[in-house]
ZALOSE-552256 format. One line per field, with one value per residue: residue in three letters; x negated, y, z negated of N, C-alpha, C, CB in turn; residue number from 1. Coordinates in steps of 0.2 Angstrom, whole numbers. Glycine has a CB too. Example, Ala and Ser with C-alpha at 12.3 -4.5 7.8 and 13.67 -1.06 7.14 Angstrom:
<nodes>
code: c(ALA;SER)
neast: c(-66;-64)
nnorth: c(-28;-11)
nup: c(-39;-35)
caeast: c(-62;-68)
canorth: c(-22;-5)
caup: c(-39;-36)
ceast: c(-66;-64)
cnorth: c(-16;0)
cup: c(-39;-39)
cbeast: c(-57;-70)
cbnorth: c(-22;-3)
cbup: c(-45;-29)
pos: c(1;2)
</nodes>
This chain:
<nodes>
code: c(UNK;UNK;UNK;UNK;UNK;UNK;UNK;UNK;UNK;UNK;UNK;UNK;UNK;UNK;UNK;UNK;UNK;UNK;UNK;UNK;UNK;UNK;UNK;UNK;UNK;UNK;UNK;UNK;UNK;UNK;UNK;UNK;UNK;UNK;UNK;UNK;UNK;UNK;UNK;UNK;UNK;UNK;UNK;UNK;UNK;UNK;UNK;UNK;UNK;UNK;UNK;UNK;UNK;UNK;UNK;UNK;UNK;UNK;UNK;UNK;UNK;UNK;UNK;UNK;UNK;UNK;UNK;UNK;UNK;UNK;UNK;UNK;UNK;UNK;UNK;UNK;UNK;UNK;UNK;UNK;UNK;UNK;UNK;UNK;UNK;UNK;UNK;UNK;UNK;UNK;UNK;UNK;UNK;UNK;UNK;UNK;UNK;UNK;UNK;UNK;UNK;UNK;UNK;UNK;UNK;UNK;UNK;UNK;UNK;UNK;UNK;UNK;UNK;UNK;UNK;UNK)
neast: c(-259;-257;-264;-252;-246;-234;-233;-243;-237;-238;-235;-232;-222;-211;-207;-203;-192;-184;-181;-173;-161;-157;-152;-142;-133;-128;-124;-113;-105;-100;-93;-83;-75;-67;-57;-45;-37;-36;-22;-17;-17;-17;-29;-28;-21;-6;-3;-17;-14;-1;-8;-17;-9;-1;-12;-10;-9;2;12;9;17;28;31;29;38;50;50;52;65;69;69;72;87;88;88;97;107;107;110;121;128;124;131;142;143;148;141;132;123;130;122;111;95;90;83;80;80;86;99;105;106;115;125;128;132;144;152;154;162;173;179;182;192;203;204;211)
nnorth: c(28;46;58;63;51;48;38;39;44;41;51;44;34;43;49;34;31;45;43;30;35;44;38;29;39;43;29;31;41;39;27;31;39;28;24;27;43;50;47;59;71;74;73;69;71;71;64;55;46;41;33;24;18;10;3;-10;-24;-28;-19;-24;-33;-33;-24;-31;-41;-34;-29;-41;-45;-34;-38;-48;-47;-37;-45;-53;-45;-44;-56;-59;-47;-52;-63;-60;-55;-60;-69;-80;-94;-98;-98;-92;-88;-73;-57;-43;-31;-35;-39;-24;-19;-27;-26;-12;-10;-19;-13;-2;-8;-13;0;4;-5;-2;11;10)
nup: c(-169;-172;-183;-193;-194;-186;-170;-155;-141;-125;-109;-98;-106;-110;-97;-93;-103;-100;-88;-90;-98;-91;-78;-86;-88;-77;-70;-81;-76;-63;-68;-73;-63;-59;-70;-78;-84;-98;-109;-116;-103;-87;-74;-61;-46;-39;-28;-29;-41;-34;-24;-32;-38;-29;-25;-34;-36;-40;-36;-24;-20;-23;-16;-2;-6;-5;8;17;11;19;33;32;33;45;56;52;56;70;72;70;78;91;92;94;104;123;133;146;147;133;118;124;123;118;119;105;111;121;117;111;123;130;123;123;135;134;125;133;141;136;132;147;149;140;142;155)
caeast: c(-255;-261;-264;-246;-243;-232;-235;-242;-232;-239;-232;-228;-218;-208;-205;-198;-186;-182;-177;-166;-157;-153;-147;-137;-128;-126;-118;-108;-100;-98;-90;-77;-72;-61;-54;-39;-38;-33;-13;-15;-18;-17;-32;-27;-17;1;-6;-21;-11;3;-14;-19;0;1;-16;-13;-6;10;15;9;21;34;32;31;47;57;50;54;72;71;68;80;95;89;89;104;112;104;113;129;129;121;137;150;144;150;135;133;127;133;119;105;94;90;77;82;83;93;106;107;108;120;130;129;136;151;156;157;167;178;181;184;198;207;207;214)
canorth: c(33;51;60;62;44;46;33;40;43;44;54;39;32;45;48;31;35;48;40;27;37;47;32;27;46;43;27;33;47;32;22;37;40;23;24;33;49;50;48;68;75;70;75;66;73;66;58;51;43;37;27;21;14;7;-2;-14;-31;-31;-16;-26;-39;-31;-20;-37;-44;-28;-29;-47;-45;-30;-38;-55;-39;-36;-50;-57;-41;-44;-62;-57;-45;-58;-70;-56;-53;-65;-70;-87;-99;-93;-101;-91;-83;-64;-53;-38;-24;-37;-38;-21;-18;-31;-23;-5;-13;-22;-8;3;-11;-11;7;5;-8;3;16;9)
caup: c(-173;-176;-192;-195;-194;-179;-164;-149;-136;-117;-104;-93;-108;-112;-93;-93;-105;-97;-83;-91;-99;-82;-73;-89;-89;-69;-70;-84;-70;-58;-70;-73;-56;-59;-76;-79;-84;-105;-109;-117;-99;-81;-71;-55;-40;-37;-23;-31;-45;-30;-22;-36;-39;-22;-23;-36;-33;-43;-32;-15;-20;-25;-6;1;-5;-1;17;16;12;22;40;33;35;50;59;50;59;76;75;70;83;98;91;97;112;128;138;150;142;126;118;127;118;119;112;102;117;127;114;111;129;131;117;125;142;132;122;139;146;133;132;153;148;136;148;160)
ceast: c(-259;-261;-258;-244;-238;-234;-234;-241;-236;-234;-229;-221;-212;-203;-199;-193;-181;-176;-170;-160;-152;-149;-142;-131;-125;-122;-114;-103;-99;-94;-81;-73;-67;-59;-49;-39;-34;-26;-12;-13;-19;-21;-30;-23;-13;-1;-10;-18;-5;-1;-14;-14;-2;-6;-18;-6;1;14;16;13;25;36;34;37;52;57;53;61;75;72;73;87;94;91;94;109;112;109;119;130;127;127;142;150;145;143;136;126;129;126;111;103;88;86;80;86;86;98;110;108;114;127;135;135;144;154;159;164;175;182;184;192;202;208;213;221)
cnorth: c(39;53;61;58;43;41;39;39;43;48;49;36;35;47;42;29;39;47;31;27;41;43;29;34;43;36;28;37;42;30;27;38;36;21;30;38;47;52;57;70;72;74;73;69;67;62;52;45;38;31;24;16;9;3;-8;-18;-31;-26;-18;-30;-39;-27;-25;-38;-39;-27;-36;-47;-40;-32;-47;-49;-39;-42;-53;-53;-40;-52;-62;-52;-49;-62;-66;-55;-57;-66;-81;-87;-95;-96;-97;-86;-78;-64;-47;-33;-28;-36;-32;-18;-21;-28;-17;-6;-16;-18;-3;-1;-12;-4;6;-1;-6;8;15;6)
cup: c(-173;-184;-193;-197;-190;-173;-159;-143;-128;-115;-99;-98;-109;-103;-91;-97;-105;-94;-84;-95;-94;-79;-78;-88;-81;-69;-74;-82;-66;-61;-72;-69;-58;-64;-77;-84;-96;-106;-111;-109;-91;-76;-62;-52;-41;-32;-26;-35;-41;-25;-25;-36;-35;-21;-30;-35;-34;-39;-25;-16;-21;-18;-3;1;-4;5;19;18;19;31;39;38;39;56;59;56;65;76;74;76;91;95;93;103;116;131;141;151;136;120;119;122;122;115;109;106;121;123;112;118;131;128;120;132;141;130;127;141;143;132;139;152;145;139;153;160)
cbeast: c(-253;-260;-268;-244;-240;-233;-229;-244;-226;-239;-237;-234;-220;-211;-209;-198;-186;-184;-185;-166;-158;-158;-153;-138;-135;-132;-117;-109;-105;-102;-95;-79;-77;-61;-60;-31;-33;-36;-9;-23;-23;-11;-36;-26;-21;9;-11;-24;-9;6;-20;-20;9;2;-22;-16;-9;12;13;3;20;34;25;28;49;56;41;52;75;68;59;86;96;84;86;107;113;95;110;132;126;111;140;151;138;156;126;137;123;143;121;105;91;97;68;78;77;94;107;105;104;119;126;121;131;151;152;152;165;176;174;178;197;205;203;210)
cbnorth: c(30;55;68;64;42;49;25;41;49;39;59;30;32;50;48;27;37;48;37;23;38;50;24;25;57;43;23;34;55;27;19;42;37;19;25;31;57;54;41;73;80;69;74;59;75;69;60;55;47;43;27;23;19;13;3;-12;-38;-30;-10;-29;-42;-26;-16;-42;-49;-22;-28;-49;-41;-25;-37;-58;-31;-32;-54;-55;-35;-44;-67;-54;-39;-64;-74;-50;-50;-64;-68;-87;-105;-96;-105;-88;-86;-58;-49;-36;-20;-45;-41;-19;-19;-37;-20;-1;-20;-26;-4;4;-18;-14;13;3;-12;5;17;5)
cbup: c(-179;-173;-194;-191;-201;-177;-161;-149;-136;-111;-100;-91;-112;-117;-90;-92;-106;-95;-78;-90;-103;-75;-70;-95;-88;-63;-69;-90;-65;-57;-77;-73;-49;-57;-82;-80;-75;-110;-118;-119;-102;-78;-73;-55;-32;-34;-19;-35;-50;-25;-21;-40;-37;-16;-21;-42;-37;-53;-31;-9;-23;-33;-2;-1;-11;-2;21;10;4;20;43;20;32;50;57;40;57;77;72;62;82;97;83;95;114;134;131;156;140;122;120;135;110;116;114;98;121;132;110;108;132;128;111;126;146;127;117;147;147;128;131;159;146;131;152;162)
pos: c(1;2;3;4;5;6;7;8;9;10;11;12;13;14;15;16;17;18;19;20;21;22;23;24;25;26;27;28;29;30;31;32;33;34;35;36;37;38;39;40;41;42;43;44;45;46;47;48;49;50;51;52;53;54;55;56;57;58;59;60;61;62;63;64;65;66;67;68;69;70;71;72;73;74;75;76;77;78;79;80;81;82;83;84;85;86;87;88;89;90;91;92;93;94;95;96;97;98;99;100;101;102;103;104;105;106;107;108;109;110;111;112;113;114;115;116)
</nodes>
């Protein structure tokens, strides 16, 4: 202690001191980056905040089962269209661009029948 009755301090000591309270300031900027911004005021870009949205679970799962439903529909309307069309065997199965091709050739043929 000196005359004061203080504890003396080093130069190394106080250095590390320093130093971890710099590394606490810096991860406390770190730790910010990914905390949302206070309900007052919205720092974040529409984007930003549209990422964020989109990167948490309950949105992938909810995108999921809308793509989900969304490629049933399609299919469903590939197979009701493949049931109208004639083909030999009837039975045979097609990939998507034959039955729209198929389709496109039927619909002519039909159009050339009514003409005629």
């Amino acid at each position: 202690m000196d005359s004061a009755g203080e504890m003396d301090t080093s130069d190394g000591e106080n250095r590390h001191t320093f130093d971890l309270h710099l590394s606490a300031l810096r991860r406390r900027d770190r730790e910010a980056q990914f905390v949302a911004p206070p309900a007052g005021g919205s720092a974040l870009s529409r984007e930003e905040r549209r990422r964020r949205r989109r990167a948490t679970a309950k949105y992938r799962t909810a995108h999921a089962t809308r793509e989900r439903v969304r490629v049933e529909a399609f299919n469903a309307s590939f197979a009701e269209l493949r049931r109208l069309l004639p083909t030999l065997p009837p039975d045979k199965k097609l990939s998507k661009i034959e039955i729209l091709r198929l389709a496109i050739c039927y619909i002519a043929y039909l159009n050339h029948v009514l003409d005629a």
